[in-house]
N, C-alpha and C positions, 0 to 999 in steps of 0.2 A: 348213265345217271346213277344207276348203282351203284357201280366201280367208284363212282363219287363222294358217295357217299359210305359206302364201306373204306374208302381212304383217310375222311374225316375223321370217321370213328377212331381208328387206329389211331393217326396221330394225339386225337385228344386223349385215349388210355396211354398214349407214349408220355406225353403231358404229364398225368395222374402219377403214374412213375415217375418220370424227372422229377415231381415235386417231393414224391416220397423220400426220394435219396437225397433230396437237397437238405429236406428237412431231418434225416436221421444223422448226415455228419455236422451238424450246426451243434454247439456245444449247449444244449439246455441247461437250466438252473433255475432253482426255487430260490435268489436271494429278493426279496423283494426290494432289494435298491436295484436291479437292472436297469440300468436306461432304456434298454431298447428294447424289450420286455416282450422276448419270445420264446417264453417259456406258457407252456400248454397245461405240462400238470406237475403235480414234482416227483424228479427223480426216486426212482423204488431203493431204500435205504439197505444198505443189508445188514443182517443181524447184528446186534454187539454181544461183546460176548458180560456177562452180568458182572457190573463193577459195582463197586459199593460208591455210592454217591458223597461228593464230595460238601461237607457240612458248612451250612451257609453260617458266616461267621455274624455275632450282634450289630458291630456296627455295619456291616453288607447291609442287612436285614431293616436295619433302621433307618438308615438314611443312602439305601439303595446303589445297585454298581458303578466300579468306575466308569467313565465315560468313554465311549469309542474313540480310538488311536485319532488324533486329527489327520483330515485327509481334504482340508480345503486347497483350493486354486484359486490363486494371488493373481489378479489381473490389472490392468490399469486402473479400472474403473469399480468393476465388481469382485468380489472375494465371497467364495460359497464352496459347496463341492462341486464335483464336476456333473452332476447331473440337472443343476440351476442353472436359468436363463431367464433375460428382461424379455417379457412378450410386447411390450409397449412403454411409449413413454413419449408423454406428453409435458410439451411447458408452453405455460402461457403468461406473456408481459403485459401489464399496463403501463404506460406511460402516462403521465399527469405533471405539471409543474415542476419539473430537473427531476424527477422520481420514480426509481422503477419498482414497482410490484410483481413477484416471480412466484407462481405457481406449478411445480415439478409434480405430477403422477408418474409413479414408477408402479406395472404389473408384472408379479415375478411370478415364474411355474417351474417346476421339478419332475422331472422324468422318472424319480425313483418312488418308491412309496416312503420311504424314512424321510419322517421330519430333518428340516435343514434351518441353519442360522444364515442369514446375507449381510453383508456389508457392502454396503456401491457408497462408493468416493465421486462426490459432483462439484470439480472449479466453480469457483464463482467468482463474482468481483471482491477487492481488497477490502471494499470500505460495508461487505455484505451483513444484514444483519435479520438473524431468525427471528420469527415469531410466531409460526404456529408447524405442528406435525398432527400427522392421522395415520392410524396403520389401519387396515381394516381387512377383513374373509369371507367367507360365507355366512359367517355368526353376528358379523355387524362390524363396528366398527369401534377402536378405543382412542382419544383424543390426545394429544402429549400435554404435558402441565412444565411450566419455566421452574426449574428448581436451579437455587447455586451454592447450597450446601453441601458439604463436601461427605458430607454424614449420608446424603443421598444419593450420590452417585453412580454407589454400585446398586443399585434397584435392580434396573435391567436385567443386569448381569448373573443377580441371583435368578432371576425369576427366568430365565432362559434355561438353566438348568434344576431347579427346581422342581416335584413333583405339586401340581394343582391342588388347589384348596379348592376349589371351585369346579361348576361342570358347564362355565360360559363359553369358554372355547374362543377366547378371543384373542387376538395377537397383543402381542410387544414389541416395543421398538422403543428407540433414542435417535438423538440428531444434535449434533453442535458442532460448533466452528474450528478448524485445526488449520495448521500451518507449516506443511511439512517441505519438504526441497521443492518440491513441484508448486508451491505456491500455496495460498488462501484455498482452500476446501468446506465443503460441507459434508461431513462424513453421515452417513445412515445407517441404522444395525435394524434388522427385526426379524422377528421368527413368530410361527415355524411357517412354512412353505413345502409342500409334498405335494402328490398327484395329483391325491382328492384333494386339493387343501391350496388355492391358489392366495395370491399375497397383494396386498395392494398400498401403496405406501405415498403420501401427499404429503407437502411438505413446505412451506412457502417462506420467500424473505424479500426484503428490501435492500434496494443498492441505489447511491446517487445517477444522475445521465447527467450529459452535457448537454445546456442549451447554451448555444451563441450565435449570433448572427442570423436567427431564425431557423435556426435548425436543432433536433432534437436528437441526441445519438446517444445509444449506448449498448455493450458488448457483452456478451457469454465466451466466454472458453469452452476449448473444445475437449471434452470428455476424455479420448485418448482412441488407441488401436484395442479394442478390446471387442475379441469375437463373439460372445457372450450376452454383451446388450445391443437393444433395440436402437432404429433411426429414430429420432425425433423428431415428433409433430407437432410444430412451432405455430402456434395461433399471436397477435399482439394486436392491438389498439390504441391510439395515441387521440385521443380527443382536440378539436382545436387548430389539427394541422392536418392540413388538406391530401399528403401523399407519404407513406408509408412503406417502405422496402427492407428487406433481409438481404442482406449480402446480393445487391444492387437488384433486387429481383422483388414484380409485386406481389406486397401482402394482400389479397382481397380473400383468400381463404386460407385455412391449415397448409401449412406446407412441410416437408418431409427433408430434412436435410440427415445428411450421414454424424455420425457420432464425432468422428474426426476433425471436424470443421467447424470451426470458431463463427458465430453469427453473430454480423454486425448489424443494428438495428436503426436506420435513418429516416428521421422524421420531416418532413418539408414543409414551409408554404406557413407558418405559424410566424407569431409574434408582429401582428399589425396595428395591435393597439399595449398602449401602458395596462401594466396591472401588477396589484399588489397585494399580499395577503398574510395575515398573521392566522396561526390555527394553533389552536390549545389542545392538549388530549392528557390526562390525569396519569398521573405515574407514581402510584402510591400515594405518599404524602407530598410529591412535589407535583408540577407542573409541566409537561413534554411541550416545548414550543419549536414553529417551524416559521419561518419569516423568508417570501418569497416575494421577489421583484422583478421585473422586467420591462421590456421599455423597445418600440421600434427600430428599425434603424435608420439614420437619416444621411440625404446628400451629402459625399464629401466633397472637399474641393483639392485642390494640388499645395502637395506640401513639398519645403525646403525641411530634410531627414539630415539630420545628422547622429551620425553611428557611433556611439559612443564601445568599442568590445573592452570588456576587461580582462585581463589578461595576468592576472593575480595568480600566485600559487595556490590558492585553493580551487582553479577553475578547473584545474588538470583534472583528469577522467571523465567523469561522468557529464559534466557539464560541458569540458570543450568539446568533447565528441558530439555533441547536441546545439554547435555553434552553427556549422554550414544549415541544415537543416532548418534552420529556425531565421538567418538570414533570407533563406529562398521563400520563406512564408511568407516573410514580413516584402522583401520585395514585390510579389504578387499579391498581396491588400493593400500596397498602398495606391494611394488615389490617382487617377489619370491624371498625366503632366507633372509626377513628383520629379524632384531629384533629389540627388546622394550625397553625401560625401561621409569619411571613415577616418576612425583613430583606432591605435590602442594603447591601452595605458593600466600602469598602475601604481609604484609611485612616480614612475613619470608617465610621460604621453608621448606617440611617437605617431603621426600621418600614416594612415594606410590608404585612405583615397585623396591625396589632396583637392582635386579638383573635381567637379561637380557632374556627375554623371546620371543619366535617366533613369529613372529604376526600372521601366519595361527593359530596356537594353542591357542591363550590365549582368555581365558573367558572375557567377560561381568562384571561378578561377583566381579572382579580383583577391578572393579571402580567405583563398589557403594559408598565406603566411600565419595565419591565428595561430594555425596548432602547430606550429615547429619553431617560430622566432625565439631566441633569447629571451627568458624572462625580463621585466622592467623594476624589479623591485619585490618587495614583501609585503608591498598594502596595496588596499582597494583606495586609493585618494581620488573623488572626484575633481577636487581644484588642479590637480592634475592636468584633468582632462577640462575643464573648464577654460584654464588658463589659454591652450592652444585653441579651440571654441570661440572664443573674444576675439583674439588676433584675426582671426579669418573670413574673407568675404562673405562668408552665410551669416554673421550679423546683419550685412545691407540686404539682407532680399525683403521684396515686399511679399513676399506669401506666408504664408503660417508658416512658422519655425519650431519642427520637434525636435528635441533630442534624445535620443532610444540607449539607455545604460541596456547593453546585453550581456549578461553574466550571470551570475549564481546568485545572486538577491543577499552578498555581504558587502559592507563599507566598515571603511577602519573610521573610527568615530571621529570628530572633526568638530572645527566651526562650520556652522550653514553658510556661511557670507556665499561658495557659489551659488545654491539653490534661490539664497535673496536676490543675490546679481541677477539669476534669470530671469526671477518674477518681474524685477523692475524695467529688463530688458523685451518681456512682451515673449519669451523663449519657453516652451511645456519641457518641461523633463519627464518622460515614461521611464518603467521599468520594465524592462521583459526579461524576470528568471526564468530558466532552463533546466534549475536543480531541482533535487528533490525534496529540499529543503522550504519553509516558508521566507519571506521575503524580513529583512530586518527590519526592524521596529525604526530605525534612523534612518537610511536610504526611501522608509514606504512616508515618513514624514517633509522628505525633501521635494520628493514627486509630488505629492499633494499641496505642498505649498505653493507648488508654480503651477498646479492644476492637469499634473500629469496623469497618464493613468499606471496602474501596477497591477501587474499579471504573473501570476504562478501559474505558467507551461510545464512543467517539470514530467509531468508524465507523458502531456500530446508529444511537447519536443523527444520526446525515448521512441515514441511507437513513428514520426515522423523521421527518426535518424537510423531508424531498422527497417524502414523503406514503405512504411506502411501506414496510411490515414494520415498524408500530408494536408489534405483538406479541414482536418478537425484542428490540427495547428494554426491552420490561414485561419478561420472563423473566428481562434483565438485571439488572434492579433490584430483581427480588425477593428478590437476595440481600441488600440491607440488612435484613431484617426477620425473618432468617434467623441461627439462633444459630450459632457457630462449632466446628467439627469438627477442631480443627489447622491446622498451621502447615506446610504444606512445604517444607522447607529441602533446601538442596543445599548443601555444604560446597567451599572450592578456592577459587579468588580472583576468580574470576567468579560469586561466592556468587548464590543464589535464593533467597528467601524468600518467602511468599504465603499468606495464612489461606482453609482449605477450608471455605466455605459450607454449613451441610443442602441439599441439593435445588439444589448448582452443583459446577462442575466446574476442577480444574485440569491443565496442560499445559505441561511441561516438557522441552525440548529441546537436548543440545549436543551437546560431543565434547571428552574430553580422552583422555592416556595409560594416567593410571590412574583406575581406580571411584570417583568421588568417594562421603563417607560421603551418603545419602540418607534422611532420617529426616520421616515424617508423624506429627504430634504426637512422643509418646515412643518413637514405633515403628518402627525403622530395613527400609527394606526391601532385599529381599535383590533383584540385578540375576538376567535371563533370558535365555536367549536369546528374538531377538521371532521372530515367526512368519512361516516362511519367503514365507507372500505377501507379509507386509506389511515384509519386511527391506531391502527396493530401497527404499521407499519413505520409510522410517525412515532411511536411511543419506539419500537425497537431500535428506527436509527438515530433517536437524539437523547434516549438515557444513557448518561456517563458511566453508571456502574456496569462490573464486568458482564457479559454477555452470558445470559443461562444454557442450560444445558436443558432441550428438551425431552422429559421421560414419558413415553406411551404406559403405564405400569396403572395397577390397581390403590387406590388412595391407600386403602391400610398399609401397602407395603413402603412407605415412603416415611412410618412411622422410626424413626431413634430406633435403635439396639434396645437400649434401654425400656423401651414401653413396648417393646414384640412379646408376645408368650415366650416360656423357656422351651430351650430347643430347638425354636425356624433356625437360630444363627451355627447350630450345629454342623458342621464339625468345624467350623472355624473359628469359635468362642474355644475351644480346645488348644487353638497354637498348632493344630496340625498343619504348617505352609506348604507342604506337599500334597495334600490331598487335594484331587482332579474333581472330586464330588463338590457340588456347588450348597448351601442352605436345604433341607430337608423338605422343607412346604415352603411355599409364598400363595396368596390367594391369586394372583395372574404366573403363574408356572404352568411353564409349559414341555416337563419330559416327561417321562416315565421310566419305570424298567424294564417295560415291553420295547419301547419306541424312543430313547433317550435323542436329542436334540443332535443333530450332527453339527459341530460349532465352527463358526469362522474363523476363532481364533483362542486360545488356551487361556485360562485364565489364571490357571495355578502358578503361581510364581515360580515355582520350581522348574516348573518347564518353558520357560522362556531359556532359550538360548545365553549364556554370558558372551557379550563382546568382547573381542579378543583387542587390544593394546594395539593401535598401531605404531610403528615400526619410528624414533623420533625422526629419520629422513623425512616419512611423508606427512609430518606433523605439518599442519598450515602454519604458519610464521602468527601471531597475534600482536596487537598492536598495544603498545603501553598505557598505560592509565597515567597519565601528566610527563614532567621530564623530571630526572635526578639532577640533582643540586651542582653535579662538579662541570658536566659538559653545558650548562644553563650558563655556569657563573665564567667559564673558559669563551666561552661563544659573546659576553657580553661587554670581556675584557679588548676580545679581540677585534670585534666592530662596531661598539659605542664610544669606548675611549678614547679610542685614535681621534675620532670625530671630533668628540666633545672638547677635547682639548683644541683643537683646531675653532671650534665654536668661541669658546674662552679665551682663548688666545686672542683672536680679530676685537672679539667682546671689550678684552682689556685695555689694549692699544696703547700699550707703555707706561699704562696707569701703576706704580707701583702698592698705591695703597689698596690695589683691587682685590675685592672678596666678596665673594656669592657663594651661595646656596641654594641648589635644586633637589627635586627628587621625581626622576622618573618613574612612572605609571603607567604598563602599557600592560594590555593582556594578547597572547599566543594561543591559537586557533585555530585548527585547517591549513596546516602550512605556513599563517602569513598572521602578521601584528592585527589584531582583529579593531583593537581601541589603545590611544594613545595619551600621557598629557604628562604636562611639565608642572611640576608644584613648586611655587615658590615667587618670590618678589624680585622679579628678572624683568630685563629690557622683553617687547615684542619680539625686535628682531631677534635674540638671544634664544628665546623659546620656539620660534620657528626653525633657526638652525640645531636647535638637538631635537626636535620632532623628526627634523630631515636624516637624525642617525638611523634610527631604527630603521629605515627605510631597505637599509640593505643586512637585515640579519638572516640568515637561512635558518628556516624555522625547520625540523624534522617530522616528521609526521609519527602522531600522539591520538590518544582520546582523550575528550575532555577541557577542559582551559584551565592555562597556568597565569596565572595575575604576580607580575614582579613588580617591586618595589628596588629603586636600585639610586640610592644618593650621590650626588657629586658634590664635592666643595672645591673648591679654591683657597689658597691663603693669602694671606698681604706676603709680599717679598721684601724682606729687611732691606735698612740703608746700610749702603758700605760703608765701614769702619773708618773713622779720619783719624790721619797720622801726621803727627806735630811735628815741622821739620826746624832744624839748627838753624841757629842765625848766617852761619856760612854758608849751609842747603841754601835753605832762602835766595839768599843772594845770587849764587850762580843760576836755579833756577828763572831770577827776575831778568839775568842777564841773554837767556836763550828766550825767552818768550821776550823779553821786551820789559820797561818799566811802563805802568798806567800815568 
């Protein structure tokens, strides 16, 4: 038992030792930014030898040293130096009536003792809009204020490197919206954040969701690979609707997902009753209004589909690659016992499904030919596609008869007589756009007159053609097949109008002086006040003017150049644009010349980088602003007039005193004739066939719209000349023709 314990002993003095050497070759340091911070006491300095001290110069002395070399780390998400890190980070959604409420806590800590600047860059949705910040430390807490003066902007920035006017100790920050390669952002800046000194930063905004079909959805992007910040602990609530999920997982508590991963947010089991509501919230001197509708869904029954694809030059890219996808939707919401049949067209029309097939059963495959066939022309023409429509059996069927324009939501302008024809035929014209564009003001008046509906997919159909949230497409489109609830109209010169689905939802947003009249179907509603959570919110996503920049900063400093004491603006009231020193005081400053701010990113103009000229190989090609006059007027000689004269020709029909006068009117577009018309006192049929010229011009791709003016005349064709013959001419001629 001894030997036992005299064994222990030893080893634990061997211990003592091992530790001693471990710790004498470890490289100690008195810098106080060490991260890791094992240093004990500071190293013993050795003598210097006596120099004469170097004389601290007026402006050193006055408006204090340059600032430390930057030595930030540029991460996906976060930018700070290397001894900052996210301890936490929490975000929490409301969901309410198509409306998301986001509330982001970020807690930051620093390893080092020296004050440090953060910037974390946080996606958001496109249509996201700020309305409130808070930075806050151990001292309390300082609230940001909406400014959009441009005189105000740099606040922060001074007050970041600035020495204190004050002994509150309270942080600064900023937050506004940016737009860089990576997408829509919510950029954040605040200081300081040290050891002692931990950082806390809230920050809230609004973004639209989707409601349709009874369901409520809507998405966060995902932060990025960035080792640096915290997972996320995701809390959300949806009032209303009975079953709540993040990325198909239940909400019943905080849940913890990784920074990398995008959180989709599904709301279920809602929309069993109609309901409707106008809500008011003051914005300035105007009025913030928000105008929301909804409405059940109800039995469908089996319909006769007819697929109208267009197949137009402006469908190419974005929208035809969003064609398969959006057919597969629309087949899986249509109603039990539908069936099919397919064109496509555009200025003609050509059968892609003649004959009538199930929509549970039919292939994919059916409608490949969309994206490779030969074009059909340069316009969107629905009489086109109408035309072949008439002719075909799906006029006789007794079931409800829809027809689905699937395209980019353009038509080259027209007469309505197809859209009358249908009405009177008992036939719906839908629209399902796929772009990203809004639907034309002429094709959304053709669908409504025959009592169709019209749908801007434009972004479900992208995330449904990149493989992803086919479901939120189908929801979309199950309002074609869905009867009509009203019309929301909003009245004033920025008019709304929009037909309310069974079982879809509408969403209306401005801002005027006075209440415009606001009426669903025959039923005008009466405006609210909205609800004090959700009033910041309503005010940020429906004022028109530009979106503010949120400042965390002390009021005085937000004061003009002009009204500061002389001197805070020093040294940059000087014209020194090199100088790395920031304003001399601010009352919310936060350096010093003990502890100057270690900054995310340089402010001095001088020290930004110049970009260097790329090389004109890898210049991007840009696209023209309208066309020039020689290859416009070469292009119209070469496939109007051929026409037009053949038009004239038929027109004339040996008539020699013939003469007319036209003047085409057609505007170029997107690849293809967007609006067309003949001016002038012409036969019908005469103006039909030079409408049919333009039909084949290759339009080149432009920005912009070119509107041509281009006349045709005709002359009368003189009478041949008569030549008085001899009375012996005469004669012989009467003798080979004969006497009368």
């Amino acid at each position: 038992m001894q030997l036992l314990v005299l064994l222990c002993a030893l080893l634990s003095q061997r211990g003592v030792w091992a530790q001693a050497a471990i710790e004498d070759s470890l490289p100690l340091s008195d810098d106080p930014s060490d991260p890791i911070g094992i240093d004990r006491e500071p190293l013993p300095v050795a003598a210097e030898s006596s120099k004469p001290e170097k004389p601290v110069s007026p402006s050193q002395a006055r408006y204090g040293p340059e600032p430390p070399p930057l030595s930030a780390q540029v991460g996906e998400a976060l930018t700070a130096t290397a001894s900052v890190r996210e301890r936490t980070h929490k975000v929490a959604v409301e969901l309410s009536s198509a409306m998301a409420r986001v509330q982001l806590e970020l807690e930051l800590e620093n390893a080092a003792d020296k004050p440090a600047e953060v910037a974390y860059r946080v996606p958001v949705p496109a249509d996201a809009a700020l309305f409130a910040l808070e930075v806050c430390n151990a001292n309390g807490c300082r609230p940001g204020l909406p400014h959009t003066s441009s005189a105000r902007l740099n606040a922060y920035d001074d007050a970041v490197q600035a020495r204190p006017g004050s002994t509150r100790g309270l942080p600064a920050g900023d937050a506004r919206m940016i737009s860089d390669a990576r997408g829509p952002a919510l950029l954040l800046r605040a200081a300081p954040v040290s050891r002692s000194q931990w950082l806390r930063i809230r920050v809230t905004y609004a973004a639209a969701a989707s409601e349709h079909a009874g369901h409520l959805r809507f998405s966060l992007p995902a932060r990025g690979m960035d080792p640096r910040i915290a997972p996320a602990q995701l809390s959300a609530q949806a009032p209303g609707f009975a079953e709540l999920r993040a990325n198909d997982m239940p909400l019943g508590q905080p849940l913890e997902l990784e920074p990398w991963s995008a959180v989709e947010l599904h709301a279920s089991g809602g929309g069993r009753a109609a309901r409707s509501e106008l809500w008011k919230v003051p914005c300035g001197a105007h009025s913030c209004l928000r105008a929301y509708a909804t409405a059940p869904p109800e039995p469908t029954v089996a319909t006769e589909i007819f697929l109208a694809i267009d197949a137009s030059p402006s469908t190419e890219g974005e929208a035809r690659s969003r064609f398969l996808a959006s057919v597969s939707a629309l087949l899986a919401a249509a109603p039990s016992g539908s069936h099919v049949r397919a064109l496509r067209f555009a200025s003609q029309a050509v059968p892609l499904l003649a004959e009538r097939k199930p929509a549970r059963e039919l292939a994919l495959s059916a409608f490949a030919p969309v994206a490779f066939e030969a074009e059909l022309g340069s316009a969107t023409r629905f009489e086109a596609a109408w035309q072949l429509i008439e002719r075909s059996a799906f006029m006789q069927a007794r079931a409800k008869k829809l027809v689905v324009i699937l395209g980019d939501g353009g038509l080259t302008t027209g007469p309505a007589r197809p859209f009358e024809a249908a009405r009177r035929k008992g036939v719906e014209v839908a629209v399902l756009n796929v772009s990203d564009r809004a639907t034309s003001a002429a094709l959304a008046r053709g669908a409504q007159l025959t009592g169709g509906a019209v749908i801007d997919a434009g972004k479900d159909a992208d995330r449904a053609a990149r493989g992803a949230d086919l479901e939120r497409l189908e929801e979309r489109v199950a309002a074609l097949f869905q009867p009509s609830r009203g019309l929301l109209q909003v009245a004033g010169p920025r008019g709304f109008s929009r037909e309310l689905r069974a079982g879809d939802s509408i969403v209306w947003e401005g801002a005027a002086k006075a209440l415009p009249g606001v009426r669903l179907g025959s039923r005008s509603l009466s405006a609210h006040d909205a609800p004090r959570a959700l009033s910041p919110a309503i005010a940020a996503h429906a004022w028109p003017a530009p979106r503010p920049l949120y400042l965390a900063v002390d009021r005085s400093d937000l004061q003009l150049r002009a009204e500061r004491p002389e001197g805070q603006d020093a040294p940059a009231q000087r014209g020194v644009a090199c100088d790395r020193r920031g304003p001399a005081q601010r009352i919310s400053g936060l350096s010093s010349d003990a502890a100057p701010v270690q900054l995310a990113q340089e402010r001095a103009r001088c020290a930004e980088p110049v970009p260097k000229p790329r090389p004109q190989s890898d210049a991007e090609p840009e696209l023209g602003a309208g066309m020039p006059g020689s290859p416009l007027l070469s292009m119209l000689r070469q496939r109007i007039l051929p026409m037009a004269r053949g038009c004239f020709r038929r027109d004339r029909a040996g008539r020699a005193d013939y003469q007319v006068r036209a003047v085409f009117e057609f505007e170029l577009a997107d690849r293809e004739v967007v609006a067309a018309s003949v001016q002038g006192k012409i036969a019908e049929e005469l103006r039909s066939c030079l409408l049919r010229a333009v039909d084949g011009l290759l339009v080149p791709r432009f920005t912009g719209k070119v509107v041509v003016r281009y006349p045709l005349v005709t002359e009368r064709e003189p009478l041949p000349s008569q030549v008085e013959l001899t009375a012996a001419t005469a004669e012989e001629v009467d003798t080979l023709i004969g006497k009368p």
